[in-house]
Backbone as XML, in Angstrom:
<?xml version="1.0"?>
<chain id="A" units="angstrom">
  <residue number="1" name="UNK">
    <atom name="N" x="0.836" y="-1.178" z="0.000"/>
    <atom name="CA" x="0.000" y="0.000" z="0.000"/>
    <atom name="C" x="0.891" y="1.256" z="0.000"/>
  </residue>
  <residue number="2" name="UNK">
    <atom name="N" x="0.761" y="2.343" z="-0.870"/>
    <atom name="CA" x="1.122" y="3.440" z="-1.494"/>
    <atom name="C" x="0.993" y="4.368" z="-0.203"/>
  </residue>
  <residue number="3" name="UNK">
    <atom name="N" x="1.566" y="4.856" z="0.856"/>
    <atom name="CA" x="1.469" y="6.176" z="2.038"/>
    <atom name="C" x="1.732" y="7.071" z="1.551"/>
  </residue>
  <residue number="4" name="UNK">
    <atom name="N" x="2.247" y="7.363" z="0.655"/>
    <atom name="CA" x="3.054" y="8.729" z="-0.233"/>
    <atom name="C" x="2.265" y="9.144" z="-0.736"/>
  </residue>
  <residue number="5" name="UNK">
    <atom name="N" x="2.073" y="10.481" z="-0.524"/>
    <atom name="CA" x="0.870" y="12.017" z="-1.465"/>
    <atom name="C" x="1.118" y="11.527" z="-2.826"/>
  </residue>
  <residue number="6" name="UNK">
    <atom name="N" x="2.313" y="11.232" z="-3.291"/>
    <atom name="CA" x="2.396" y="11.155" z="-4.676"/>
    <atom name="C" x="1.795" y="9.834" z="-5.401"/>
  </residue>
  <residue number="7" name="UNK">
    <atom name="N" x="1.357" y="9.879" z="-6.724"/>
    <atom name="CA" x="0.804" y="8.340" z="-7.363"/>
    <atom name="C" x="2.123" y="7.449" z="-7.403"/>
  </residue>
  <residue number="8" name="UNK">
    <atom name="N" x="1.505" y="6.094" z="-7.330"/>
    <atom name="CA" x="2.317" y="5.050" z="-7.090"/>
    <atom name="C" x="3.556" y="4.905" z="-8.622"/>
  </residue>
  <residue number="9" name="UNK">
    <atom name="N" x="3.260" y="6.026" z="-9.851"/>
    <atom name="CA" x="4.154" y="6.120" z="-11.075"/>
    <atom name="C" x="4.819" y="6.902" z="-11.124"/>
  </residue>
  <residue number="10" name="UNK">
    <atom name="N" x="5.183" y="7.914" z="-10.514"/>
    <atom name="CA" x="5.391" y="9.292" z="-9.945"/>
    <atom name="C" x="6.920" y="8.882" z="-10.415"/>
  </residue>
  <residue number="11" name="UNK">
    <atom name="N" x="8.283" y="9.772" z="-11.000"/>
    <atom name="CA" x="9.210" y="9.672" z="-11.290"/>
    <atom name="C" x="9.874" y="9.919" z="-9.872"/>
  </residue>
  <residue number="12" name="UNK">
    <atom name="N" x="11.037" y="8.816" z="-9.212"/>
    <atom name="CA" x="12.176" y="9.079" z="-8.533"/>
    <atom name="C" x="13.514" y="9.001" z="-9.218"/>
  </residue>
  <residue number="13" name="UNK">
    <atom name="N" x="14.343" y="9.534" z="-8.038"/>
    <atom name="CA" x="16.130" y="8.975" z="-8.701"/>
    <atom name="C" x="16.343" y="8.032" z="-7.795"/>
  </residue>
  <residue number="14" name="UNK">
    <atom name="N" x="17.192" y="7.184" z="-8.273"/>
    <atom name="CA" x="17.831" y="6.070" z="-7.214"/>
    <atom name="C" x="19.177" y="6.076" z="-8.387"/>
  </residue>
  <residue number="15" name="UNK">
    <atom name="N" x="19.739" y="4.494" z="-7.636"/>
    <atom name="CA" x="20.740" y="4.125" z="-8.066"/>
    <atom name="C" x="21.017" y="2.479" z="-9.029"/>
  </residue>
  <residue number="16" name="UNK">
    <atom name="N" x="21.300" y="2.017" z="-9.541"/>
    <atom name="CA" x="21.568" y="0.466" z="-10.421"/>
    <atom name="C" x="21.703" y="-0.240" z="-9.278"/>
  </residue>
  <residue number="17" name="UNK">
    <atom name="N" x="22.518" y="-0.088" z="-8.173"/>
    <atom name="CA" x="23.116" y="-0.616" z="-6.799"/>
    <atom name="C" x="22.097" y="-1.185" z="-6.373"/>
  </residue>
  <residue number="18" name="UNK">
    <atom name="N" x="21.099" y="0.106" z="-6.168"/>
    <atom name="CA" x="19.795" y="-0.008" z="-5.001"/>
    <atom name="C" x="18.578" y="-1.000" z="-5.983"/>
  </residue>
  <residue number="19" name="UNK">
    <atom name="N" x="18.740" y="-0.500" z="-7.088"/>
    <atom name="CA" x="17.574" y="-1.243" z="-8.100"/>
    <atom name="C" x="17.858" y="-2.753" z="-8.378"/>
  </residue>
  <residue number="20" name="UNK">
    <atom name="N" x="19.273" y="-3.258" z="-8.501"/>
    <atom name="CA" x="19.830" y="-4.495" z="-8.235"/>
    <atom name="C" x="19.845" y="-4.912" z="-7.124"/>
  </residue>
  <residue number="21" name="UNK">
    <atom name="N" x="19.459" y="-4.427" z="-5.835"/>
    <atom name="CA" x="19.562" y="-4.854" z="-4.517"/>
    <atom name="C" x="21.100" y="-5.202" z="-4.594"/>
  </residue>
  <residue number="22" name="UNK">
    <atom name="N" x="22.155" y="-4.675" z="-4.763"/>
    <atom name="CA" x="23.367" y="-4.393" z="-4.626"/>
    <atom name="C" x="23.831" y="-3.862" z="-3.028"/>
  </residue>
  <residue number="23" name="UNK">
    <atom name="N" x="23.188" y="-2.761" z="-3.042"/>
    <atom name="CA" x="23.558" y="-2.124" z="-2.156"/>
    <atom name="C" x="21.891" y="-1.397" z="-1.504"/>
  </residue>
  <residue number="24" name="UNK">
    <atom name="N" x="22.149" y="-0.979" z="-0.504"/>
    <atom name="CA" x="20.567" y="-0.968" z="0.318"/>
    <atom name="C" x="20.267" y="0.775" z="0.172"/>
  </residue>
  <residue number="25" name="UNK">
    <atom name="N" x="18.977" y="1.041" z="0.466"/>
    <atom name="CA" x="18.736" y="2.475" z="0.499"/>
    <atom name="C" x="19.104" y="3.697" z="1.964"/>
  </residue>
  <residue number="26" name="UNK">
    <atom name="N" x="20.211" y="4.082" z="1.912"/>
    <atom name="CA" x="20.168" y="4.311" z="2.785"/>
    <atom name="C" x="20.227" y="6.557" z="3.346"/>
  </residue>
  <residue number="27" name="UNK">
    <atom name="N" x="20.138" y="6.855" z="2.267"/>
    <atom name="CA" x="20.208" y="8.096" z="2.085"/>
    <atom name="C" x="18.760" y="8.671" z="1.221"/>
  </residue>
  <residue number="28" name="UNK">
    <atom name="N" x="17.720" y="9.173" z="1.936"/>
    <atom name="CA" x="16.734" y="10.026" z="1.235"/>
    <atom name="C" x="16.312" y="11.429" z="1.003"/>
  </residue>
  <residue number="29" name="UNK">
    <atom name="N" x="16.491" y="11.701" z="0.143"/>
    <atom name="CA" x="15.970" y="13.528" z="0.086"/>
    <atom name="C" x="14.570" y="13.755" z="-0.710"/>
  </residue>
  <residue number="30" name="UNK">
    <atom name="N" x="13.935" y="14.260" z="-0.023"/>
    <atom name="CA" x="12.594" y="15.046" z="-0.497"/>
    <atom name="C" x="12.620" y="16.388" z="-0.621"/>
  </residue>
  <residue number="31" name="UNK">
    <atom name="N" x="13.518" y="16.179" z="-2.203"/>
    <atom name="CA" x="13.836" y="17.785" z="-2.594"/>
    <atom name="C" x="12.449" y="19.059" z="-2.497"/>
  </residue>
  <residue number="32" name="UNK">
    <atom name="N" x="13.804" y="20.075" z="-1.951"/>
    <atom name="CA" x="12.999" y="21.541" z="-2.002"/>
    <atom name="C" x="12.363" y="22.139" z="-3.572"/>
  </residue>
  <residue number="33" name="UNK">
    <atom name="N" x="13.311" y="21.797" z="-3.686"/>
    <atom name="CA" x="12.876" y="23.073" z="-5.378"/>
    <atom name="C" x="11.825" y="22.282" z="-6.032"/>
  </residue>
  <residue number="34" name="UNK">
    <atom name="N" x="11.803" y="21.223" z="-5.859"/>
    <atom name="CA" x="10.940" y="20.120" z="-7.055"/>
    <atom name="C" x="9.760" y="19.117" z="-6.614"/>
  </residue>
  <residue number="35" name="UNK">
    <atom name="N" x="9.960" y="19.141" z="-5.118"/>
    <atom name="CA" x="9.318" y="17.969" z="-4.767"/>
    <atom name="C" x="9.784" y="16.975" z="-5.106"/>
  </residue>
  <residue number="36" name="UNK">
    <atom name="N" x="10.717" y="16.163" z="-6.246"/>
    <atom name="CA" x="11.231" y="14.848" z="-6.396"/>
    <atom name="C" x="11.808" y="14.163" z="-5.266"/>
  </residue>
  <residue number="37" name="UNK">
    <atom name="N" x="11.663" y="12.745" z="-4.931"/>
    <atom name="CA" x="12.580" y="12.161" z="-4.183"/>
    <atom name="C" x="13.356" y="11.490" z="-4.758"/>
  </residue>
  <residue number="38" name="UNK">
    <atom name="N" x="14.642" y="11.470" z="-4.160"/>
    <atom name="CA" x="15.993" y="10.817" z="-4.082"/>
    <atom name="C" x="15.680" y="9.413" z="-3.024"/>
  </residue>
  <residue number="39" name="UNK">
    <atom name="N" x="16.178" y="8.174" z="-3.694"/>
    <atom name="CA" x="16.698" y="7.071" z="-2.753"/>
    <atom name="C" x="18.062" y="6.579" z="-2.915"/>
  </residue>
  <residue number="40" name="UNK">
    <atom name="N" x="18.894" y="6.375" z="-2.279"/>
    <atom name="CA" x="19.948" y="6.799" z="-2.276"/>
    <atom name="C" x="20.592" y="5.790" z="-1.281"/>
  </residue>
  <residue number="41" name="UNK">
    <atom name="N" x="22.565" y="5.577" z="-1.721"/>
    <atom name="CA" x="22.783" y="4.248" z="-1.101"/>
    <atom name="C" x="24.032" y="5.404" z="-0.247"/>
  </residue>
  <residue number="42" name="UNK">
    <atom name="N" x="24.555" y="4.991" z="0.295"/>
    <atom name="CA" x="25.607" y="5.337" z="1.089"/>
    <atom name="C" x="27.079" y="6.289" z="0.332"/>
  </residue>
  <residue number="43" name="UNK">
    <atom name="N" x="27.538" y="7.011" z="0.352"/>
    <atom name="CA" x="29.054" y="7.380" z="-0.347"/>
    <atom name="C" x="28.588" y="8.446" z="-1.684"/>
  </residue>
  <residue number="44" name="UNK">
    <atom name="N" x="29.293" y="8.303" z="-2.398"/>
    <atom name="CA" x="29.342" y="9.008" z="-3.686"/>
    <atom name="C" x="28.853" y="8.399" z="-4.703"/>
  </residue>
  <residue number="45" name="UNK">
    <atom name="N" x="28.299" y="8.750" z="-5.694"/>
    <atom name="CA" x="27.667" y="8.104" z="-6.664"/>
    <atom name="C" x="27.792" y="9.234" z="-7.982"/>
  </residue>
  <residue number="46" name="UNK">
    <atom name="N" x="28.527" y="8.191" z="-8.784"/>
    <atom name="CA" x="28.606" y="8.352" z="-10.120"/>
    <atom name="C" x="27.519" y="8.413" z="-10.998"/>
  </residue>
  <residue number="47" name="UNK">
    <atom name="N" x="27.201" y="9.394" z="-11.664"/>
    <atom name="CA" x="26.162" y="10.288" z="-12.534"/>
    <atom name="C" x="25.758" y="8.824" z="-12.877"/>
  </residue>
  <residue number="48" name="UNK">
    <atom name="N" x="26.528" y="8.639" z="-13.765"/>
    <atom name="CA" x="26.033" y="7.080" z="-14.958"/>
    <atom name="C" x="25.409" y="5.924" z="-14.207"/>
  </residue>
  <residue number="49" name="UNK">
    <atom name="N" x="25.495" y="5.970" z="-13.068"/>
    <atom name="CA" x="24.677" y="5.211" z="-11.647"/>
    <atom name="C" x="23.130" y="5.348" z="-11.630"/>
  </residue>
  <residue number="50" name="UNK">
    <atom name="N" x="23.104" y="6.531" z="-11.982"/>
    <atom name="CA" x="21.756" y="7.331" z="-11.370"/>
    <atom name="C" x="20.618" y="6.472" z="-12.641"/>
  </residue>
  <residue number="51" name="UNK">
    <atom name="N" x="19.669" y="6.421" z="-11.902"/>
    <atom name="CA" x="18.341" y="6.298" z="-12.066"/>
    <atom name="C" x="16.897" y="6.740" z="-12.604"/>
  </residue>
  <residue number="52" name="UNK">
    <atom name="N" x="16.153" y="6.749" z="-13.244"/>
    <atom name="CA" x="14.965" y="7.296" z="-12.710"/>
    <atom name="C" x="13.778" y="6.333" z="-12.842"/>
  </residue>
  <residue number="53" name="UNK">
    <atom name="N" x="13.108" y="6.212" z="-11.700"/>
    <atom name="CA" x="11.771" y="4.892" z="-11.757"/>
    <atom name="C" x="10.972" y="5.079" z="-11.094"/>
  </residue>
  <residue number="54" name="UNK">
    <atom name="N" x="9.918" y="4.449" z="-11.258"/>
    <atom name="CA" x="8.528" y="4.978" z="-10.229"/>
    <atom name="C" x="8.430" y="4.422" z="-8.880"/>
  </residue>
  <residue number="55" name="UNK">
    <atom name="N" x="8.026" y="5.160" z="-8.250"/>
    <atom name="CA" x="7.589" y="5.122" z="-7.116"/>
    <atom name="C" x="7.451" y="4.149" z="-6.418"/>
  </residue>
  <residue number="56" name="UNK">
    <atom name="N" x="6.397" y="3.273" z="-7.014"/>
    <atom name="CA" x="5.981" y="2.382" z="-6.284"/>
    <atom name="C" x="7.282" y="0.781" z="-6.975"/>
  </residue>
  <residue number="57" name="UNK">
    <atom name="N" x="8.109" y="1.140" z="-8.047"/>
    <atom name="CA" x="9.153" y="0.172" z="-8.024"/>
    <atom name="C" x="10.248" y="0.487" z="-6.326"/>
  </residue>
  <residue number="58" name="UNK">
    <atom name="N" x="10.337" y="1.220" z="-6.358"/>
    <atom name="CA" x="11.151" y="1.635" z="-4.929"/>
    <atom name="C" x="10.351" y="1.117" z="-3.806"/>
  </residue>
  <residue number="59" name="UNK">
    <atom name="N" x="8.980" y="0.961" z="-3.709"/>
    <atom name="CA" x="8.464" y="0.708" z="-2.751"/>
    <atom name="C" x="8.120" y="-0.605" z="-2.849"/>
  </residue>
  <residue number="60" name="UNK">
    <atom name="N" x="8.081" y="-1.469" z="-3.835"/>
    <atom name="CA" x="8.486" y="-3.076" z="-4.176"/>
    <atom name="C" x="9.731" y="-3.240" z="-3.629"/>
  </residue>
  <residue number="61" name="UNK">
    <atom name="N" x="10.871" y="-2.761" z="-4.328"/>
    <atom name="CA" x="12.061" y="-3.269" z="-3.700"/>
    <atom name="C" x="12.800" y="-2.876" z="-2.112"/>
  </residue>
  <residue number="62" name="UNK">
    <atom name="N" x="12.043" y="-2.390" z="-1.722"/>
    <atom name="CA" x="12.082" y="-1.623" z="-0.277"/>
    <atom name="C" x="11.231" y="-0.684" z="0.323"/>
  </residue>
  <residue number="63" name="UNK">
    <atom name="N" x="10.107" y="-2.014" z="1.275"/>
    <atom name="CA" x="9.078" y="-1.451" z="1.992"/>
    <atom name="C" x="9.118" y="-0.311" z="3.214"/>
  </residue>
  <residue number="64" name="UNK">
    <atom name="N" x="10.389" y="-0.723" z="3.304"/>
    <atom name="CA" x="10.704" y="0.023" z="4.615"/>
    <atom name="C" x="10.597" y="1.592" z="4.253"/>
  </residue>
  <residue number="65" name="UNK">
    <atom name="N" x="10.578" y="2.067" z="2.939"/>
    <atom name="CA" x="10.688" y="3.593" z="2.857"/>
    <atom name="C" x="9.625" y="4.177" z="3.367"/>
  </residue>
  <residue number="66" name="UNK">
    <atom name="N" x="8.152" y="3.181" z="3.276"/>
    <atom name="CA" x="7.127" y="3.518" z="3.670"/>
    <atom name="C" x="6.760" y="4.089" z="5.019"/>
  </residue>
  <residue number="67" name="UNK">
    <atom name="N" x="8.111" y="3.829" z="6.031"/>
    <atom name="CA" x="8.007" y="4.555" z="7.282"/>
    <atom name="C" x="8.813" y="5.851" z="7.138"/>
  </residue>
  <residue number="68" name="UNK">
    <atom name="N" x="8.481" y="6.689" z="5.658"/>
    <atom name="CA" x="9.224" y="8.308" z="6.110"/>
    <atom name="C" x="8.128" y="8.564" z="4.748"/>
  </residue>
  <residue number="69" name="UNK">
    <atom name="N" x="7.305" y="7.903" z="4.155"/>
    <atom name="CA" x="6.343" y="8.033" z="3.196"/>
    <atom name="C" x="5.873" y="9.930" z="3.440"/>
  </residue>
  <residue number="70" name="UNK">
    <atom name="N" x="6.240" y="10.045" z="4.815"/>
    <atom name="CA" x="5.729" y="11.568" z="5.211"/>
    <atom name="C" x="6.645" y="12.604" z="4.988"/>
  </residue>
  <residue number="71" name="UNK">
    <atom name="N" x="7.459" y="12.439" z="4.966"/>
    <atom name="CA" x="8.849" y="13.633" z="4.892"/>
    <atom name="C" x="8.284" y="14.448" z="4.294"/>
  </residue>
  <residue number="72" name="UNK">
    <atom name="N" x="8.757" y="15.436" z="4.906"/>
    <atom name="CA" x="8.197" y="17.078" z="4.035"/>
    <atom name="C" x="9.169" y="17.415" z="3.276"/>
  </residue>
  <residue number="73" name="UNK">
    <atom name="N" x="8.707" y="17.879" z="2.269"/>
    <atom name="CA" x="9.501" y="18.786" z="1.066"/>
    <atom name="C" x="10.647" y="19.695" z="1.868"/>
  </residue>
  <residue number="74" name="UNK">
    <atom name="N" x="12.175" y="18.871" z="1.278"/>
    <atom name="CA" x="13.030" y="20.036" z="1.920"/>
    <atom name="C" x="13.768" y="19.072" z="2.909"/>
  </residue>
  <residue number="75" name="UNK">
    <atom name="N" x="13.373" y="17.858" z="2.889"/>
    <atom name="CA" x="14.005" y="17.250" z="4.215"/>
    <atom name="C" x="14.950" y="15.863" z="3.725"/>
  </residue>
  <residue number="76" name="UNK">
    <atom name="N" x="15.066" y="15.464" z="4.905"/>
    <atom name="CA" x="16.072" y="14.492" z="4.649"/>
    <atom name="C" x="16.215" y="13.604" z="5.645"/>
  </residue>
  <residue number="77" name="UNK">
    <atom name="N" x="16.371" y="12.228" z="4.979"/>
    <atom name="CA" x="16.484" y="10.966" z="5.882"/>
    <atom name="C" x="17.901" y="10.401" z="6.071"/>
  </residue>
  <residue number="78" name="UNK">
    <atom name="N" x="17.999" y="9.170" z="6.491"/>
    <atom name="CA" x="19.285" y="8.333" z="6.387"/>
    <atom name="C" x="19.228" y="7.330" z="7.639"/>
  </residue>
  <residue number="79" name="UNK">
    <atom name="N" x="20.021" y="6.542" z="7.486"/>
    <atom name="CA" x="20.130" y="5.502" z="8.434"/>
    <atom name="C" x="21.782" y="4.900" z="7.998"/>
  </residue>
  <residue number="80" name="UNK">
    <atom name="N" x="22.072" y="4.385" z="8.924"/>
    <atom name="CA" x="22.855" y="3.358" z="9.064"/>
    <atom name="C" x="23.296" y="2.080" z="8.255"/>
  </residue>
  <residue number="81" name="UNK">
    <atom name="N" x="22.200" y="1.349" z="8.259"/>
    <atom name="CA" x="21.768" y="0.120" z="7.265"/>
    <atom name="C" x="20.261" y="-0.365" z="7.202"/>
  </residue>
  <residue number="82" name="UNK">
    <atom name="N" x="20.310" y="-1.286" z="6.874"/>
    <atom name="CA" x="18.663" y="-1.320" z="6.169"/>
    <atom name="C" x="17.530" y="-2.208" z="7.766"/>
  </residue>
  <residue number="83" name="UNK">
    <atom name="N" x="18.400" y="-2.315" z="8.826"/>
    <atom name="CA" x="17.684" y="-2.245" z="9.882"/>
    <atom name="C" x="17.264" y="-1.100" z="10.441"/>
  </residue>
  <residue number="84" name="UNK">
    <atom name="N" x="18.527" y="-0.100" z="10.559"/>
    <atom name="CA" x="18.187" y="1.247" z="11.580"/>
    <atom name="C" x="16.856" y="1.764" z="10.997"/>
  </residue>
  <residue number="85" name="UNK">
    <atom name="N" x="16.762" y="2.347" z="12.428"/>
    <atom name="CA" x="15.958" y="3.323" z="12.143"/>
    <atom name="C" x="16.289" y="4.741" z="11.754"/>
  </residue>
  <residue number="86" name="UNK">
    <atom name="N" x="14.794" y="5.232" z="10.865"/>
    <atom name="CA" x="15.313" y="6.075" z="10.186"/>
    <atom name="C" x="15.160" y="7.419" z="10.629"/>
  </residue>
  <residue number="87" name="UNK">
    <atom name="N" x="16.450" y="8.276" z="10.522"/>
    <atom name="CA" x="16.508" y="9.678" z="11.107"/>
    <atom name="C" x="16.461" y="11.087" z="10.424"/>
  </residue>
  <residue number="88" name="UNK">
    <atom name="N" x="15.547" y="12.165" z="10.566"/>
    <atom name="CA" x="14.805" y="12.994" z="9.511"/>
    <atom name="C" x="15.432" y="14.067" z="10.145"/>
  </residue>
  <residue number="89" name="UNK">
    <atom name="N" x="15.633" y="15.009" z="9.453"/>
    <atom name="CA" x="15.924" y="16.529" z="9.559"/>
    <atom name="C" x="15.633" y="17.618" z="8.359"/>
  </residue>
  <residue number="90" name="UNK">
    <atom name="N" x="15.609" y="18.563" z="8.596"/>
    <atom name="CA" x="15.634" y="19.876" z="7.150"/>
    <atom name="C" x="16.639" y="19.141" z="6.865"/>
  </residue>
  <residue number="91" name="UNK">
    <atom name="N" x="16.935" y="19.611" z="5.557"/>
    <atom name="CA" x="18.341" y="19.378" z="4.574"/>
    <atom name="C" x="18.904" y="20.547" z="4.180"/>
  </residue>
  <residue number="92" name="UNK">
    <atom name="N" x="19.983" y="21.285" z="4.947"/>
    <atom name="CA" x="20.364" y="21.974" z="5.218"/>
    <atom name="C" x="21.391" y="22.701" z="4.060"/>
  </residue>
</chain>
C-alpha cells in the first residue's frame, strides 16, 4: 500500500546498486525546489549510476521507505543500514 501524497508512477532517482539490490537504500531527500525524491545508497555516486523509476518500483524493492512516506519537502532521511531506524531533519 502506497502512504506517499504522490501516485504510485510518480518519477524518482535512485541508483543500479539499489535497483539491483546491490547495495541498500540508505540516504533520502525530499527535494525543495521540485518535490522529487531521491533514494539513495551510502558514499558518492557516479552520474552514470543514477536512475529514474517509479515510485511504487522503490516501494516493491524496499518497503521500509514507507516509514518516512511523510517527509516534508526540503528534508532528509538516512540511516545506518537497512535495519536502523530512520533519522529525519531539514536538509540543510
Amino acid at each position: 500500500m502506497n502512504r506517499f501524497n504522490e501516485p504510485p508512477n510518480v518519477a524518482v532517482l535512485t541508483t543500479k546498486n539499489i535497483l539491483n539490490k546491490k547495495a541498500d537504500i540508505l540516504l533520502v531527500f525530499h527535494d525543495e525546489d521540485d518535490g522529487m525524491w531521491q533514494f539513495l545508497e551510502d558514499g558518492d555516486i557516479d552520474e552514470s549510476d543514477a536512475l529514474i523509476v517509479g515510485l511504487n518500483e522503490m516501494i516493491e524493492n524496499d518497503p521500509s521507505i514507507l516509514e518516512i512516506a511523510d517527509l516534508p519537502i526540503g528534508w532528509v532521511a538516512w540511516r545506518k543500514n537497512k535495519k536502523d531506524k530512520w533519522t529525519l531533519q531539514p536538509n540543510q
